[in-house]
MARZAVO-256514 format. One line per 3 residues: for each residue x, y, z of C-alpha. Coordinates in steps of 0.5 Angstrom, whole numbers, padded with zeros to 4 digits. Layout:
N
X:Y:Z | ... $
//
This chain:
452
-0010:0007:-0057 | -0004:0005:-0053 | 0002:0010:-0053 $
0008:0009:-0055 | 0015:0010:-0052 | 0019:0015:-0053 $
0026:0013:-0056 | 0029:0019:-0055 | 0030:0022:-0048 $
0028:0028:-0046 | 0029:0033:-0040 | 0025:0033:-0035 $
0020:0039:-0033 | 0024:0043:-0027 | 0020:0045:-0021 $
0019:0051:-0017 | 0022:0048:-0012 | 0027:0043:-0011 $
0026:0035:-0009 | 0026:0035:-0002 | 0029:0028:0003 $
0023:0024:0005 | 0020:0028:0010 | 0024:0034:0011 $
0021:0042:0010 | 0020:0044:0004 | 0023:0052:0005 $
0018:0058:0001 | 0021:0063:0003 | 0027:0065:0007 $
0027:0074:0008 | 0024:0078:0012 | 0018:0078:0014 $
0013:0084:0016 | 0008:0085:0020 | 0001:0091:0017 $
0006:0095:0022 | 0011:0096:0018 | 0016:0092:0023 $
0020:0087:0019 | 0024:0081:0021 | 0029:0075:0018 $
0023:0069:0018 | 0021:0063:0014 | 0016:0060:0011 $
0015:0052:0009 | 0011:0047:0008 | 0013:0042:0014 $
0011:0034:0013 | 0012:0032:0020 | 0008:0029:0023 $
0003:0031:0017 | 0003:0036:0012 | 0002:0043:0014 $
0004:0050:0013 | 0009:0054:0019 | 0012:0060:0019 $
0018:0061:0024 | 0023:0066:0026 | 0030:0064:0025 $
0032:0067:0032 | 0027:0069:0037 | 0025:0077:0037 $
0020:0080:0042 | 0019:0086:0038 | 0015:0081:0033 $
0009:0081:0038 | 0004:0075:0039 | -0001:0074:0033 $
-0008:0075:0034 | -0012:0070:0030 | -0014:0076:0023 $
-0006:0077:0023 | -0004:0076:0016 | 0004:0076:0014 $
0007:0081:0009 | 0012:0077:0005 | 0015:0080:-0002 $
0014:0076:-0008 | 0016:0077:-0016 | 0010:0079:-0018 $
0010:0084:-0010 | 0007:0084:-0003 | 0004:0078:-0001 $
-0001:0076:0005 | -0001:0071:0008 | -0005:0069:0014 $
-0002:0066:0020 | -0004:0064:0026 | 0001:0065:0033 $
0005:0059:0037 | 0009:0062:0041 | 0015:0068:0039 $
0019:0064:0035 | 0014:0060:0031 | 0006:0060:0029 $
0002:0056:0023 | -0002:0058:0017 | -0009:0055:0014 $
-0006:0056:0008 | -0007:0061:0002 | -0008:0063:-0005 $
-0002:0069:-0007 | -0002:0073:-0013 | -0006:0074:-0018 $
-0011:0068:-0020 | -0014:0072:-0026 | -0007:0073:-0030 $
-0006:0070:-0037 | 0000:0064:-0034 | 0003:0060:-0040 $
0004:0054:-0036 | 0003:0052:-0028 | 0008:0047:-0024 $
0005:0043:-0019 | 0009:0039:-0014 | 0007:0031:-0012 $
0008:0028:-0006 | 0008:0021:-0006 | 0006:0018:-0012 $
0009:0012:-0014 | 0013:0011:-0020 | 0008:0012:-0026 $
0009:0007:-0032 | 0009:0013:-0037 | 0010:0013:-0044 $
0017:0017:-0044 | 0024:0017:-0042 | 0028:0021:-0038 $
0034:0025:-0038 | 0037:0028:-0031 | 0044:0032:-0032 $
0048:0033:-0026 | 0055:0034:-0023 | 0056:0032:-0031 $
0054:0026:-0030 | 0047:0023:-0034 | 0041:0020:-0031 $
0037:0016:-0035 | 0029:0015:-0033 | 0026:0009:-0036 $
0019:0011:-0037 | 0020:0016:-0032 | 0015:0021:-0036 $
0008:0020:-0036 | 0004:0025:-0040 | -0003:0025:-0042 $
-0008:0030:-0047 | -0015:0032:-0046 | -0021:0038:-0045 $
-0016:0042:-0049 | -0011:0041:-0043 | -0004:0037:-0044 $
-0002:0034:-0037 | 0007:0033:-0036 | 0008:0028:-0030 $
0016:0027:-0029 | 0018:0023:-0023 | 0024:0025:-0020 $
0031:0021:-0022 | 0031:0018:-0014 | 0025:0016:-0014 $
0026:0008:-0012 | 0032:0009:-0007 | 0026:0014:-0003 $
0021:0009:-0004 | 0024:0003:0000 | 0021:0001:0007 $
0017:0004:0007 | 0013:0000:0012 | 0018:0003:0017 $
0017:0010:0017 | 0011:0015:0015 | 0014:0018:0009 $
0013:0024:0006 | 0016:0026:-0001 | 0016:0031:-0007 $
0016:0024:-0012 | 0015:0028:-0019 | 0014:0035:-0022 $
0007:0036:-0027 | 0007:0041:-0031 | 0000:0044:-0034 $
-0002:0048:-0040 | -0006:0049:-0046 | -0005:0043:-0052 $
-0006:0050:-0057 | -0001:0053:-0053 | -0006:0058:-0052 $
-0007:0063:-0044 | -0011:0061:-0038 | -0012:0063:-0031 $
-0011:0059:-0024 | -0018:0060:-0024 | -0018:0056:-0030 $
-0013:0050:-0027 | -0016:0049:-0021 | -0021:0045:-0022 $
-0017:0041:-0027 | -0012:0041:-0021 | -0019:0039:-0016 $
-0019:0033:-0021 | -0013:0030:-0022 | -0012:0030:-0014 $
-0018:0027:-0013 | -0018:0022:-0019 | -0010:0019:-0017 $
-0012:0019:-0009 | -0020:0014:-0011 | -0015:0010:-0016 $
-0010:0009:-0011 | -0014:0009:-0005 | -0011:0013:-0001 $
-0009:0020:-0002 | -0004:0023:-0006 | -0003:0030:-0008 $
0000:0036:-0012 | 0002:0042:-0008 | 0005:0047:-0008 $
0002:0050:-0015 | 0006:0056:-0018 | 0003:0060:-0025 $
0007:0063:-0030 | 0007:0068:-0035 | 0012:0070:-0041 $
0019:0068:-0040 | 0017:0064:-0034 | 0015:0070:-0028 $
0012:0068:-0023 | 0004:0071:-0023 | 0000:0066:-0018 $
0002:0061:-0013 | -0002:0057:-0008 | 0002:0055:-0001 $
-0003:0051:0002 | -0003:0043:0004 | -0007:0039:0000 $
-0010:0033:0004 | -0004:0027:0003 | -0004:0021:0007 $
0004:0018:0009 | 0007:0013:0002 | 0005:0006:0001 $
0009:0002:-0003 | 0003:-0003:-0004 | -0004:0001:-0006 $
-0010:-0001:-0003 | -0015:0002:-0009 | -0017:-0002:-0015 $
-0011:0001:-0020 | -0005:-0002:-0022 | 0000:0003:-0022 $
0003:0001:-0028 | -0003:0002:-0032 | -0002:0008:-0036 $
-0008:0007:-0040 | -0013:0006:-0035 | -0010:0012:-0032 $
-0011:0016:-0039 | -0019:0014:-0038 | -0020:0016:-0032 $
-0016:0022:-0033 | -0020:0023:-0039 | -0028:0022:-0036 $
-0026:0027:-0030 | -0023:0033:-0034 | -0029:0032:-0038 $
-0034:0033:-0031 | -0031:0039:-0030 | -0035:0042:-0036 $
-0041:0041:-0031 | -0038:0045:-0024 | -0045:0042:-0021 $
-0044:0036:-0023 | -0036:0035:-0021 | -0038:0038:-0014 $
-0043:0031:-0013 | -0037:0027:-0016 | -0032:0029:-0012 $
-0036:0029:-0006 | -0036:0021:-0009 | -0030:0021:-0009 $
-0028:0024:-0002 | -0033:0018:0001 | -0029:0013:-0004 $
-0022:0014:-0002 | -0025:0014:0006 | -0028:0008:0005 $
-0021:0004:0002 | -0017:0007:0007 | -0015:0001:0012 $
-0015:0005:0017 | -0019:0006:0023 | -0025:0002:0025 $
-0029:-0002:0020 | -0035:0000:0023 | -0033:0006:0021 $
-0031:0005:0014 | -0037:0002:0013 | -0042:0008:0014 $
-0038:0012:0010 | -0037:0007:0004 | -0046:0007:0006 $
-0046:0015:0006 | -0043:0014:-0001 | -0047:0009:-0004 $
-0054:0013:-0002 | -0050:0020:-0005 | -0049:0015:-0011 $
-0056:0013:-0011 | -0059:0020:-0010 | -0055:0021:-0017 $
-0056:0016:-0021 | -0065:0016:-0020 | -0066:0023:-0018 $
-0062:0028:-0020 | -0062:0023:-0027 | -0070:0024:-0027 $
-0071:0017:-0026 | -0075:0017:-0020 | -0078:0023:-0016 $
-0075:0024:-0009 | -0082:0021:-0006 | -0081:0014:-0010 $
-0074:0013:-0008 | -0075:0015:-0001 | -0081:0010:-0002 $
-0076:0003:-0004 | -0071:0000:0002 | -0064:0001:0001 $
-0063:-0006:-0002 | -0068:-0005:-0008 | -0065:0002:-0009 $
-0057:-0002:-0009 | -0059:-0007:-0013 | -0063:-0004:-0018 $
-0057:0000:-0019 | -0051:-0006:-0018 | -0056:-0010:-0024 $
-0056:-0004:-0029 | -0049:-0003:-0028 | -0048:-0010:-0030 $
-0045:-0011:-0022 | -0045:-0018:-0020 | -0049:-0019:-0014 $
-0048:-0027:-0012 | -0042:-0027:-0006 | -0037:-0031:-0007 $
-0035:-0036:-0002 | -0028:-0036:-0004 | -0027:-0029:-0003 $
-0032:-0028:0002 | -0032:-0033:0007 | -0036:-0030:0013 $
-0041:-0026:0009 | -0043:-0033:0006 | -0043:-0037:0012 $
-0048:-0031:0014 | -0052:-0031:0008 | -0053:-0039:0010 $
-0055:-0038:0017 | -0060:-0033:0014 | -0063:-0037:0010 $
-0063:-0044:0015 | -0066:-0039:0021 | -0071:-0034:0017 $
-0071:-0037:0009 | -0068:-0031:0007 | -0064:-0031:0001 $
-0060:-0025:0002 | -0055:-0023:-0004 | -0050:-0018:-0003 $
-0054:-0012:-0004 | -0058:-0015:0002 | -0052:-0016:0007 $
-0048:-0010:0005 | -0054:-0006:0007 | -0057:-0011:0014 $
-0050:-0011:0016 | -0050:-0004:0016 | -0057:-0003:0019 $
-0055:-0009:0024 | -0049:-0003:0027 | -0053:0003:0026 $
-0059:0001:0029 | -0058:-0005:0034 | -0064:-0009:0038 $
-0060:-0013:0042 | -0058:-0018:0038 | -0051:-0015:0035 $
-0048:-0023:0036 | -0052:-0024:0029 | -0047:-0019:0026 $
-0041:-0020:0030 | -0041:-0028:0032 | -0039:-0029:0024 $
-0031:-0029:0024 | -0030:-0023:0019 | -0037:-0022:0017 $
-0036:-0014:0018 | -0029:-0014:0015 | -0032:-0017:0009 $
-0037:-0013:0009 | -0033:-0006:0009 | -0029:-0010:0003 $
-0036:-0011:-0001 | -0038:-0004:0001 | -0032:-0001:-0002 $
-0033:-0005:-0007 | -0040:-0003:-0010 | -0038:0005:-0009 $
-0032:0004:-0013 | -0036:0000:-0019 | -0042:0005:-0019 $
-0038:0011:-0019 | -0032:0008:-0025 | -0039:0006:-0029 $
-0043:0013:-0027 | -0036:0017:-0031 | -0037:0013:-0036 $
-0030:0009:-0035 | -0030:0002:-0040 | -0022:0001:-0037 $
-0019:-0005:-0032 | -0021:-0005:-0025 | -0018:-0010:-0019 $
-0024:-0012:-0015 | -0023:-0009:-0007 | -0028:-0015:-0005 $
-0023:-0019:-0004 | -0019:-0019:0003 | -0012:-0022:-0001 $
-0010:-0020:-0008 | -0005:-0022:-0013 | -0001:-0016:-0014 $
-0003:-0013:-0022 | -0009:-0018:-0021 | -0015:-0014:-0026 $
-0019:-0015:-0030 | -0025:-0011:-0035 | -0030:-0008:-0031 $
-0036:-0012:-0032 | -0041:-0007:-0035 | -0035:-0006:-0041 $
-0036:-0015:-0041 | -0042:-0014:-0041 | -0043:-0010:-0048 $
-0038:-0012:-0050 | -0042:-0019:-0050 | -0049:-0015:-0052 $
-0046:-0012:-0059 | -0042:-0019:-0060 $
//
């Protein structure tokens, strides 16, 4: 059932850290900084978003009694919960960089974990919100978006600036702490970092594949009675620059299509084996949606997830012995799965022009009727494995480009039916698309037809 909206607004969950101005450092800390010495010297901590996310350390004035690094260094830092060691590599005597860490105890009983988002949309979520500053009141219509499943209660609250941040930017490559989450147990009952990760795997992996580009939330801190600091993660998440317009199949103002999909992730996260083999989809999905680089490069991503999702469907489900399936051409296996899925084969000329006009010069020349499990995999064949006669892919106009889009397609479908999703979905075979254009996805229609 669709959530109601809050009349009533509430205060937003605070964050650990402060929103910062779009592309600014985040500080994390600003103290000493020791070495296993003993020596000790003023130094800086901060995750840094230019030109991308990354986590730097560096001495506010230079100190040659603070040797170079060597590669195994770790940097001692006082923290709330006591020394901590973060590993650091050396740049020069005034600055270096880190790979990130845990810190603290990941086995501590937390009540609540704060995680930071960068560039995440605004969220068409279920509550308002109000902000109080210099005793001035802030209103957030919709500003909270929030979400209850696995035993697990997921707050998203948008910070109060979030649409003057979010203007041009086609202009810069930007990157902003957008909303603050916060994490605990529906009965309010403890859980460990240990716990929340694969929970914090999930939600990053399933906002990035709905937008199709990568979002993140950093920055993640535990904490135990009356708030105290016991674990926290300095790292930078994978995070591409913000984008107004999404390159993926969800429409951002969708909350009930976020909520389904929310649900059948967490819900994957039972089976670590299995959440393992759906992240590895979903790393090639968001790849593959991605507009950048090369098509060709694209492709053979969106290809490697499609084989991956295949694997899954008829050989890790028992359906066929790896000796069957390694017997089938790529085209039957991929048709076999689109059909079962209820995935329209049939290449729309509208939308996929150049594919069309391939498919009819195929069948004119060879008499081969080719659907879309036949171009997505010859097209793909064509580049990997060429014999000298390339001019069939590349002398139709916008053939490969379209063949990407329809790639990226089936991969998304198959991955959204394999977790169970019956929610909306906005095609990505289509190279131009109508803003919040969506519809069922086509195996919901299909029983939903069946049972009527």
């Amino acid at each position: 059932m669709p959530h109601s909206t809050q009349d009533h607004p509430t205060a937003p969950v605070e964050g650990v850290y402060a929103f910062n101005i779009p592309g600014a450092p985040v500080v994390l800390h600003d103290g000493s900084v020791g070495r296993s010495e003993g020596t000790q010297t003023p130094g800086i901590v901060e995750l840094r978003f230019a030109p991308k996310p990354g986590l730097a350390w560096r001495l506010p004035q230079t100190d040659h009694t603070f040797a170079p690094l060597p590669d195994d260094t770790a940097l001692h830092i006082a923290r709330p919960y006591g020394t901590a060691e973060l590993p650091a590599q050396y740049r020069n005597h005034e600055e270096g960089w880190s790979n990130g860490t845990s810190l603290g105890d990941s086995q501590a009983p937390l009540q609540r974990l704060i995680a930071h988002w960068v560039n995440l949309p605004a969220l068409r979520g279920q509550h308002h919100l109000t902000t109080r500053t210099e005793g001035a009141e802030h209103t957030t219509h919709r500003g909270r978006w929030s979400h209850e499943t696995g035993g697990w209660k997921i707050t998203l609250d948008i910070r109060p600036d979030h649409r003057s941040i979010w203007k041009d930017l086609h202009r810069t490559h930007v990157y902003a702490i957008t909303h603050v989450m916060e994490l605990s147990r529906t009965d309010g009952s403890v859980f460990t970092a240990d716990q929340a990760q694969p929970i914090l795997q999930a939600l990053h992996m399933g906002f990035s594949f709905a937008l199709g580009r990568w979002v993140a939330p950093m920055l993640p801190v535990g904490l135990g009675e009356q708030d105290h600091i016991l674990w926290e993660e300095w790292a930078a998440r994978l995070c591409d620059p913000a984008k107004a317009i999404s390159s993926g199949w969800w429409t951002h103002w969708d909350s009930e299509a976020l909520r389904m999909l929310v649900t059948r992730l967490v819900s994957a996260c039972s089976d670590l084996a299995y959440a393992a083999r759906v992240n590895r989809q979903l790393t090639y999905a968001v790849s593959a949606t991605r507009d950048e680089g090369f098509v060709e490069q694209r492709i053979m991503v969106g290809a490697a997830g499609l084989e991956h999702t295949l694997w899954q469907r008829f050989v890790l489900s028992g359906d066929m012995t790896s000796a069957q399936y390694n017997s089938l051409p790529a085209h039957k296996l991929l048709r076999r799965a689109l059909q079962s899925a209820s995935i329209p084969l049939t290449i729309d000329p509208e939308h996929l022009p150049a594919l069309a006009e391939l498919a009819a010069a195929r069948r004119r020349d060879h008499g081969a009727n080719m659907d879309g499990a036949d171009l997505v995999t010859w097209v793909r064949n064509k580049l990997v494995h060429p014999i000298g006669a390339e001019d069939d892919v590349y002398r139709f106009k916008g053939a490969v480009t379209e063949t990407w889009l329809l790639t990226r397609h089936y991969l998304t479908l198959l991955i959204l039916e394999s977790l169970g999703y019956q929610g909306a979905y906005t095609s990505l075979a289509a190279g131009h698309r109508y803003v919040g254009e969506s519809a069922k996805v086509p195996w919901a229609i299909s029983n939903a037809t069946d049972v009527s």
